[in-house]
C-alpha positions in Angstrom: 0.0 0.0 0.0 1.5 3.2 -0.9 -0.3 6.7 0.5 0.8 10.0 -0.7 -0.6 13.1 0.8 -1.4 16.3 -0.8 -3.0 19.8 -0.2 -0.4 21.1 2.8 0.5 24.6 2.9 0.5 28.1 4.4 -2.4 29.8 5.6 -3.3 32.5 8.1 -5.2 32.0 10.9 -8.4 31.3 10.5 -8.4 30.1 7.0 -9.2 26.5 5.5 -7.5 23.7 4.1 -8.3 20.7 2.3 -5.8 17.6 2.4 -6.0 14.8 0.3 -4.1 11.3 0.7 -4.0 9.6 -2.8 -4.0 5.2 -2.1 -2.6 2.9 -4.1 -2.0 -1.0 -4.2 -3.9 -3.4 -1.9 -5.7 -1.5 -0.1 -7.6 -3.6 1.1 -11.6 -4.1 0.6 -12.3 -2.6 4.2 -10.3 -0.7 5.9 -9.9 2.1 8.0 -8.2 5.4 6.9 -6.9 7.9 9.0 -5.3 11.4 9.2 -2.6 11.9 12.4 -0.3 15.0 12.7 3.2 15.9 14.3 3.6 19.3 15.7 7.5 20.8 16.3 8.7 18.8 19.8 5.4 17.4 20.2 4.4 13.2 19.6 2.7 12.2 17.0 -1.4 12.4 17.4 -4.9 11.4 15.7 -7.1 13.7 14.7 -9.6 12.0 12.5 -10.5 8.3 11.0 -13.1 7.2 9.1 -13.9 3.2 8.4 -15.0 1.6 4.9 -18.8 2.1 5.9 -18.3 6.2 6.4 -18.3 6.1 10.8 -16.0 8.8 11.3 -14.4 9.9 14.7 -12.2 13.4 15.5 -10.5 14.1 18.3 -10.5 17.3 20.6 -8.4 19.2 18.4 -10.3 19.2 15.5 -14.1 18.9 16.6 -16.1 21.0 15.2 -13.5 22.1 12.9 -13.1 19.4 10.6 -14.3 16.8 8.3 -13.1 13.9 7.0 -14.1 11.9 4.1 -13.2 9.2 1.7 -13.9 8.7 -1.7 -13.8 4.7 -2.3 -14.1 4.6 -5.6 -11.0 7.0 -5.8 -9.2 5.2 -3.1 -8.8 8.9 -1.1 -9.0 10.3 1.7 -9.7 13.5 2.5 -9.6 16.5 5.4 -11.0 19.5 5.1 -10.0 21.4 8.1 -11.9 25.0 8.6 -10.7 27.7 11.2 -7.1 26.7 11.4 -5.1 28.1 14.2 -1.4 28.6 14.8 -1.5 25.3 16.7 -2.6 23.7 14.1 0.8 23.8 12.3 2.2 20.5 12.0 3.0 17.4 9.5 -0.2 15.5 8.3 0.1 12.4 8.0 -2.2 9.8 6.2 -2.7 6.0 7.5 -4.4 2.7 6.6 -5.1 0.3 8.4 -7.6 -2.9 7.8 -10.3 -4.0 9.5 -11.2 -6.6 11.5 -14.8 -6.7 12.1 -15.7 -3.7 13.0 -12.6 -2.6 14.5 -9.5 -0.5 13.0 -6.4 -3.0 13.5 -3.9 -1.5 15.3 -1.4 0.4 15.4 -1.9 1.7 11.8 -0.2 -0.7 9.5 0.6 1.8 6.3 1.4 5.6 6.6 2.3 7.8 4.0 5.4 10.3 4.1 3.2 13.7 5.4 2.2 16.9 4.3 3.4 20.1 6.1 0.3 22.7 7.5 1.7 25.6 8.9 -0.9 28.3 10.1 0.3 32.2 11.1 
């Protein structure tokens, strides 16, 4: 499986972005799909997922102020991220993982290489 993020950039504060993450080879029939980011000194941390049916989740940083989707026809992911904030600046990072069930195996078993946000 190969993922290759796209869409990072620079943007003031308070603008939008929308990152894509491009997947290619087996990607498996269901799987989960994921979008984690990597601030300056900071670990590594989810923001949102989304499984092969559409559930998504987000965590705190990004309620309210993002979406993710996925295009499966397209094999892509996608985060469109609204309101950004300085704290926001990090690398983006895009991850597959299949699933088991209904469960996301873990840890994420593909990553792609990252896209850099940075917000001023």
């Amino acid at each position: 499986v190969q993922l290759v993020e796209s869409g990072g950039g620079s943007v003031q504060a308070g603008g939008s972005l929308r990152l894509s993450c491009a997947a290619s080879g087996d990607t498996y029939s269901r799987a989960c799909m994921a979008w984690f980011r990597q601030a300056p000194g900071k670990e590594r941390e989810g923001v949102a997922s989304i499984n092969s049916a559409g559930g998504s989740t987000y965590a705190q940083p990004l309620v309210g102020r993002g979406s993710v989707s996925r295009d499966n026809a397209k094999n892509t992911l996608y985060l469109q991220m609204s309101s950004l904030r300085p704290d926001d600046t990090a690398i983006y990072y895009c991850a597959l993982t299949p699933m088991e069930g209904s469960t996301c195996v873990r840890p994420y078993k593909f990553w792609g290489q990252g896209t850099q946000v940075t917000v001023s």
